[in-house]
C-alpha angles and dihedrals in degrees: 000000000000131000112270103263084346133092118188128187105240084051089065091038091060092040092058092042087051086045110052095167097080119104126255086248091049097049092049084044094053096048089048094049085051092049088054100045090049084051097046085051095051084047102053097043083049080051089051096044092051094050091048086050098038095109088055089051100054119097132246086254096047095040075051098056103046088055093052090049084053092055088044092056092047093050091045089049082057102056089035081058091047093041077054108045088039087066098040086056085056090055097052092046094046087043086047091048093051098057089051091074106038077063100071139277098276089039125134140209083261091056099053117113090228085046096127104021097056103063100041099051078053099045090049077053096059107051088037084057090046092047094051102044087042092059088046082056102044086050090050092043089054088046086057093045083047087046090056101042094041106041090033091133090049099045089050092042091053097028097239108179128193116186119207094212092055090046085055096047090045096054086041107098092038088058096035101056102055088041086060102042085058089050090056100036080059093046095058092041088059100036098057107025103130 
């Protein structure tokens, strides 16, 4: 009798002439009920059709702001990874040192029975946690290039500067430390290699 998933309104016309039998409220009903199916259809393809458009309808400064918290996450992905790689390296150092002296009392780095295994687990941490913050930095260092080539018109409009030398100095100590650690955990390794 219907449409299939779909209700028009001269189909509800022509059921009520064929069925006489119904009522004057019923049929108003009926029609009504059909009005406000065909408008909540037309709603809800116009609701579709925002949300698929929805980046074209952002503006410059919106568009703007959803890069830079992009470049936020990532940056803050890069100092969670070094808050995390600075304790592990507490770990390995306080697990080192404890061996140590289980060791015995004269006994050295060298002597210790996780001698070789310490520092070169510390030292794999290290370039894994260099090679990861390094990768949060690259992708937040390509949203800023981005930044700069596609909102051209609106950083120049608002004077927005980035420095690459802040930038530099900013990322340093997120890229040094693991780089040092590395540095340390070889030269134990080296020093007191028997």
């Amino acid at each position: 009798m219907f449409s299939k998933n779909k209700i028009d309104k001269s189909e509800i016309e022509n059921l009520i002439k064929e069925n006489m039998a119904i009522d004057r409220n019923t049929q108003v009903l009926l029609l009504q009920m059909a009005e406000k199916y065909q408008l909540e259809q037309r709603s809800l393809k116009t609701s579709i059709n925002e949300v698929k458009d929805i980046k074209e309808t952002l503006s410059d400064f919106e568009q703007y702001k959803e890069m830079r918290s992009e470049i936020t996450y990532e940056a803050n992905l890069a100092i969670g990874r070094t808050s995390w790689f600075v304790a592990s390296q507490a770990f390995l150092f306080v697990s080192l040192s404890s061996a140590i002296t289980v060791s015995g009392p004269q006994a050295t780095i060298g002597d210790s029975l996780l001698f070789p295994l310490i520092p070169i687990i510390g030292i794999i941490i290290s370039v894994v946690t260099l090679i990861s913050v390094g990768a949060a930095l690259a992708r937040a260092w390509t949203i800023s290039s981005n930044i700069k080539d596609d909102f051209k018109a609106f950083v120049d409009r608002y004077q927005i500067k980035e420095s690459g030398i802040t930038a530099f100095l900013g990322s340093l100590s997120t890229v040094s430390v693991p780089l040092i650690f590395a540095v340390v955990w070889i030269i134990v390794l080296v020093l007191y290699q028997s």
